[in-house]
N, C-alpha and C positions, 0 to 999 in steps of 0.2 A: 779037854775044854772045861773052863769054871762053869761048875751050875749053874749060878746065872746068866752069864754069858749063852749057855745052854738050854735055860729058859725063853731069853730074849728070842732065840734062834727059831724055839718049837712057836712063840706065838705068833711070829712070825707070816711061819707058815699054815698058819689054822686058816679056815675057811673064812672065820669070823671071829672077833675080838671082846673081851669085856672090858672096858675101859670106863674111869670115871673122871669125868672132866670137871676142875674146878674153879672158881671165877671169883673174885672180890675185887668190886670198880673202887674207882674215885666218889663215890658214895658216900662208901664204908659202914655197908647197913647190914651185910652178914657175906658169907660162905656161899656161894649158889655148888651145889654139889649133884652133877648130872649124870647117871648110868646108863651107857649105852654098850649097846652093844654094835659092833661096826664090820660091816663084810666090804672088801674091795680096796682100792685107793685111785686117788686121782679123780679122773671124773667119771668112775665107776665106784666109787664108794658110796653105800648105801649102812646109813643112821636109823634106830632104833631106840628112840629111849625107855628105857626101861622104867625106871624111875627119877625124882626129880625133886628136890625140896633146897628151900631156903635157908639154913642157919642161920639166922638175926643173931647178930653182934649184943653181948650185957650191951650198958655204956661202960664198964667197967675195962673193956676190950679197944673201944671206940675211943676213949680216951688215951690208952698206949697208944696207939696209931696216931691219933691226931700229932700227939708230941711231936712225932719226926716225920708227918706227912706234909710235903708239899712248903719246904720251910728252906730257906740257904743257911740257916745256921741251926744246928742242932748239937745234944750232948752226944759225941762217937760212944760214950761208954753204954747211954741208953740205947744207942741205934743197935751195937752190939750186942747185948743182953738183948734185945726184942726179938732180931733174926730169927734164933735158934729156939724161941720162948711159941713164936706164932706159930712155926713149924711144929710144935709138940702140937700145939693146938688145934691146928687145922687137921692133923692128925685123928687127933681124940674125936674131934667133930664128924669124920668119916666113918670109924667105927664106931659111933653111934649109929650116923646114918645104915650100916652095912646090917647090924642089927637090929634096926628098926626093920630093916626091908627083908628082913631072914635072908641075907647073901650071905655065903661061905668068903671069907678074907680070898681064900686059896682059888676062888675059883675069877679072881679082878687079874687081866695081864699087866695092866698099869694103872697109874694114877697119872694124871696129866693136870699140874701144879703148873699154874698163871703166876702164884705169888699177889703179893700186896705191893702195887706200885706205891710207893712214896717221894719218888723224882722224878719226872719224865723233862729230859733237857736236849733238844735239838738243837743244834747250831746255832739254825735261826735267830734263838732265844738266849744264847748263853754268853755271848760278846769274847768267846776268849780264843780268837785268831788261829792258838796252834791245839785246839780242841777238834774232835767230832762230835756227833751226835753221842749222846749217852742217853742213858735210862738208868732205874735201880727197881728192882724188886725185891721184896724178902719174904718170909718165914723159907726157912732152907727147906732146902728136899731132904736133904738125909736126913733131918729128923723125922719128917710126914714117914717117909719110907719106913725108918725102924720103929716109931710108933704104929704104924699099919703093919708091919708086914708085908709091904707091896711095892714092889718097885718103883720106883717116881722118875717121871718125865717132867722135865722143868726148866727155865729158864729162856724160854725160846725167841725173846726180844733182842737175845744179842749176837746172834748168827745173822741176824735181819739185819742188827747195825753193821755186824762185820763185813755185809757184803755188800754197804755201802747204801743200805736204806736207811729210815729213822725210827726204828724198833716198833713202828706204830703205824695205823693200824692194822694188826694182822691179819682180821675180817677177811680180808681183799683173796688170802687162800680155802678157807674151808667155804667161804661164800660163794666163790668160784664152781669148787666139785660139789656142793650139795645142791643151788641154787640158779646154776646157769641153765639158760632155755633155748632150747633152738628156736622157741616160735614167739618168744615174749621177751619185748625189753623188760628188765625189772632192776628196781633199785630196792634196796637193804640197806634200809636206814635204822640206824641202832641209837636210840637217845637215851644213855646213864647220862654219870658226869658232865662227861662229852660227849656231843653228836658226832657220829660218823657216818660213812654210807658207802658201802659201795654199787658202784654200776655196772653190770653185765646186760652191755648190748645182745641181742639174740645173737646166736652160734657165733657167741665170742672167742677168740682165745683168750689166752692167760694174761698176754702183755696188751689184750683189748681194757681190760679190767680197769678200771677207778677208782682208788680206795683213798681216800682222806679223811682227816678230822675237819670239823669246818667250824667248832666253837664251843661255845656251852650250851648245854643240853641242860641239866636238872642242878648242873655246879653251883651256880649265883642264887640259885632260886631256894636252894636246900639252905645252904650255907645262910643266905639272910634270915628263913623261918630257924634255923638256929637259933642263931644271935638276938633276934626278935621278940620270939615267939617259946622257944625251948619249945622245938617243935624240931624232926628231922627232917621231913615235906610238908608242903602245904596238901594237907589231905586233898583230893576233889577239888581242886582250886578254888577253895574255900576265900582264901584272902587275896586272889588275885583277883577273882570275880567281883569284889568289894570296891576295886580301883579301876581309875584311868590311865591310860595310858599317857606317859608324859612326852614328848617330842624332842623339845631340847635333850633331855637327859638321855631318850633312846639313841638321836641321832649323835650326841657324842660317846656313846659306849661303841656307835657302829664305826666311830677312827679309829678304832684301837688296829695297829699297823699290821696283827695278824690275818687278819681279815682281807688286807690288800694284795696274802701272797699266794700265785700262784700253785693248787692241785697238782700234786697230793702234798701235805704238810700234815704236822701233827702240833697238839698245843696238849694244856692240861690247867688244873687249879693253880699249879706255879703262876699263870697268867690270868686266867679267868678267877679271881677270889676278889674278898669283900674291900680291898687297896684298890684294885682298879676300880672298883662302883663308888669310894669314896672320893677320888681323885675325878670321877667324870660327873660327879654332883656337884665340885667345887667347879668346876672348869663350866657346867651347866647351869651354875646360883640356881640348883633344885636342894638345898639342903634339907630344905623344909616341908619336902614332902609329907605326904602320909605313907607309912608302913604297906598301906593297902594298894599306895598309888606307884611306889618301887615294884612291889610285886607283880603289880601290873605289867609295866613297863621289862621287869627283868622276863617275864613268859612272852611279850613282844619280840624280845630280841632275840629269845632260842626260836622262836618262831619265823622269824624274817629272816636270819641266816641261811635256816635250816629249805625251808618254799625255797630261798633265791637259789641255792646250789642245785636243788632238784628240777628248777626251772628249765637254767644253764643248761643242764645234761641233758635232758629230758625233750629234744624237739619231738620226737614222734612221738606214738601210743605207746606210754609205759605206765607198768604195773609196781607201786610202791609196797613194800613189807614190812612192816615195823616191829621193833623190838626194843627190849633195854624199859626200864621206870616208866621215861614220861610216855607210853599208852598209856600209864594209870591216870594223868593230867587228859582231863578230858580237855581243860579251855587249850590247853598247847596245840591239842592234837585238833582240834577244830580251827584255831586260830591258822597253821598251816593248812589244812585242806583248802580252805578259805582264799588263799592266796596262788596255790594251783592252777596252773592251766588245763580247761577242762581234759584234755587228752591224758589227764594223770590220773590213774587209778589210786584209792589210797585203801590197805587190807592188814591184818595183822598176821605174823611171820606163822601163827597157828595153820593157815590158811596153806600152809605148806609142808606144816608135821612138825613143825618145829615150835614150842610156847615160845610166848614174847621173854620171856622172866629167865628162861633154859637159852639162848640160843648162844649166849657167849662162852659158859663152859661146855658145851657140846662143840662148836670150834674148836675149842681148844684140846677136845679129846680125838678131834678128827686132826690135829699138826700133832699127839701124839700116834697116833696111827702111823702118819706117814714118815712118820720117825722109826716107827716098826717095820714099815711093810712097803714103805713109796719107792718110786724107781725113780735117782738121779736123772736129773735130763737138764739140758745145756741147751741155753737162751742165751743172748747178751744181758748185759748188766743191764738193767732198768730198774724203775722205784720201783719193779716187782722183783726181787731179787731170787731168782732158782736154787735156794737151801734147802737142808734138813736140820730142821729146828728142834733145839730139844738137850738137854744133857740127861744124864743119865744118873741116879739114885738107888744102888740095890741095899734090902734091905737090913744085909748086915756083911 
């Protein structure tokens, strides 16, 4: 047997795992890099984080990304060249972190590598008949891997499309085994980029589960105090708080035909960027806004999306989690509660072991787990798709 093949086998079998899960949204404001440690799989897996920190991106970093993020025409030669460039990178950034946190490289079973989406293209969205869903992510594994030393788990968006989902949201499984109740409806609402959520009715199963994108979460709001402001958020809802909200302008950003389609779907910046806000000002003769009074309106609409999907689902007494940026938006996260029916609890994903800031790369270290250690089992096809997600990166 190959050693590492011989490796993969003994961690397998260990009691419990050291895994580090890694996360970089549609943001693109650093590395979330979470150590956990993990005993069990399925819905007896039990998380541990060990440790937990944010690598912030130079802009020096943020600038190579932006190049080829979220764009239909880019240079292949630069998209090429960055692949293998962010892979060293996110590398180096973990042995940093491993060293800051005195871990021995030797003693992590895997790295569980999300990648940097810069495409995410659903059908839905992409007009080309004899296409499926797609997705892209990059900084490769094999470099993460021989820069660490540690084998890399990666790429887990496209087993999901292969089996007939739309590589997104994955939320809908580690949300599942960590987060389901037998005694508590809860929803796990995750606001980066994009807003997501899933729903777990009490003593749900699996193909009970909910999981969609539902719009922009922090995408429009970020992107305008860029452009604006040379700012990356609006701290504290500094400049939203300064405005009104506009109605015409809201109520045409709320046509945008994503919004019409039926749970579960996924969308991304591809849709939600500063083209569509330009095009529903003109469509709205709001050109002339104030800076203050878009902002407004663009934390309106992550907010009204976001209330009306939890509404929907949410007939009985359910308990909400939150995670992902906008908890740091307090006007966001009041603005929904606000809109709530009283039977909705609204709490942050802490409230459960889990930080709001941590929870997407510890997902992601728990689909590598189950890429270690899960027991295949056979469902019908559903947008919950019964895979093992994950390729595989040993480190030389």
């Amino acid at each position: 047997m190959h050693p590492h093949i011989k490796k993969l086998y003994q961690s397998a079998g260990k009691a419990e795992r050291l895994i580090i899960g890694l996360m970089s949204g549609t943001s693109l404001d650093g590395l979330d890099v979470a150590l956990c440690r993990i005993s069990g799989h399925g819905r007896h897996t039990h998380v541990t984080v060990e440790a937990f920190t944010t690598c912030d991106y130079p802009q020096s970093v943020k600038d190579k990304i932006t190049r080829v993020f979220a764009k239909q025409t880019v240079s292949l030669e630069y998209l090429t060249l960055l692949n293998p460039w962010l892979g060293q990178y996110h590398g180096q950034l973990i042995n940093q972190c491993l060293a800051n946190w005195q871990v021995n490289p030797q003693d992590i079973d895997v790295i569980a590598s999300h990648g940097q989406t810069i495409f995410h293209c659903p059908k839905h969205q992409h007009g080309y008949h004899e296409f499926g869903n797609a997705t892209l992510q990059i900084a490769d594994a094999d470099h993460i891997a021989v820069t660490t030393g540690i084998t890399t788990v990666s790429d887990f968006r496209q087993k999901h499309i292969a089996a007939g989902g739309e590589g997104a949201p994955l939320a809908q499984y580690g949300d599942y085994y960590y987060f389901a109740s037998d005694d508590e409806n809860r929803i796990l609402l995750n606001m980066g980029g994009i807003a997501n959520l899933t729903y777990l009715p009490k003593a749900a199963q699996i193909n009970d589960v909910v999981c969609s994108d539902l719009g922009p979460g922090n995408t429009l709001m970020d992107a305008y105090m860029r452009m604006h402001f040379a700012k990356p958020f609006d701290d504290k809802a500094t400049v939203a708080l300064q405005g009104k909200v506009n109605k015409p302008l809201l109520n045409e950003l709320l046509s945008e035909a994503f919004f019409k389609l039926d749970l579960p779907k996924t969308t991304g910046p591809e849709v939600f960027n500063l083209d569509l806000l330009t095009q529903a000002q003109a469509q709205s003769q709001t050109q002339n806004l104030s800076h203050q009074d878009v902002m407004a309106t663009l934390s309106a609409l992550s907010a009204h999306i976001i209330a009306q999907h939890i509404n929907e689902l949410a007939s009985t007494e359910t308990t909400v989690y939150c995670s992902g940026g906008g908890v740091h938006n307090p006007w966001l996260m009041t603005q929904i509660q606000q809109q709530l029916g009283a039977h909705i609890s609204f709490k942050g994903s802490d409230v459960l072991g889990i930080h709001p800031d941590a929870k997407e790369a510890v997902l992601f270290a728990m689909l590598a787990n189950e890429c270690l250690a899960g027991e295949q089992t056979k469902r019908p096809l559903t947008s919950t798709p019964s895979v093992t997600m994950g390729k595989v990166s040993f480190a030389d």
